[in-house]
C-alpha positions, 0 to 999 in steps of 0.5 A, a space after each residue: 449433398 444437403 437437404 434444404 427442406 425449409 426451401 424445397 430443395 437439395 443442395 450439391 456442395 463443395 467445401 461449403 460452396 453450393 455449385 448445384 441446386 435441384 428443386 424445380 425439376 423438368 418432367 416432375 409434376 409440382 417439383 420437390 417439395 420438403 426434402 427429408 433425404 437424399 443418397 447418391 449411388 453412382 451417378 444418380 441422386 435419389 431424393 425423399 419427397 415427403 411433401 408429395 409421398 415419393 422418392 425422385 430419382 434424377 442424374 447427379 450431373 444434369 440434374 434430369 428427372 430418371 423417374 420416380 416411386 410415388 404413392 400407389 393405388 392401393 392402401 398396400 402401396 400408398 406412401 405416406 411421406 417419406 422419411 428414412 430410405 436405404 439404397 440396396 444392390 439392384 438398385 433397389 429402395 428400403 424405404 421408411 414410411 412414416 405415417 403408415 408405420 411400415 417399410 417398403 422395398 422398391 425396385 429400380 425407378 421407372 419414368 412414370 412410375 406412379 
């Protein structure tokens, strides 16, 4: 996996061949915009959106949107561009939020969640 985020996008990569590009994503309002991480965990793919202050999760072989952890209704909540995340058991998300100077820890990605 690579972040292309000049060009909204990640890359899947074999032997410096890219066989999978995820940026327009069916389901995912706006698409994927400045990509500063991704992790794969099993057989899903989870991105840093920085351009729209979420974390995208999607299918690593269809590329299907699973869901999304976007920026909340309250000042607690809000995320303010994504940059650094760690997957933990559960799945859960430690997330780094750059511009609001703290840490997030977030459970398990649901469709709509926003």
């Amino acid at each position: 996996m690579s972040r292309d985020t000049e060009n909204n996008r990640v890359q899947v990569l074999k032997e410096d061949i890219v066989i999978k590009v995820f940026s327009q994503v069916e389901g995912l309002p706006n698409g994927i915009s400045s990509p500063s991480g991704v992790e794969v965990l099993g057989e899903k793919v989870y991105v840093a959106d920085s351009g729209h202050h979420r974390i995208v999760v999607l299918d690593k072989s269809t590329g299907k949107l699973l869901g999304y952890f976007e920026k909340g209704r309250d000042d607690r909540e809000y995320i303010s561009e994504p940059r650094g995340f760690a997957l933990l058991p559960g799945p859960m998300v430690l997330l780094a939020d750059r511009y609001n100077h703290r840490v997030h820890i977030l459970g398990e990605a649901s469709e709509t969640e926003n």
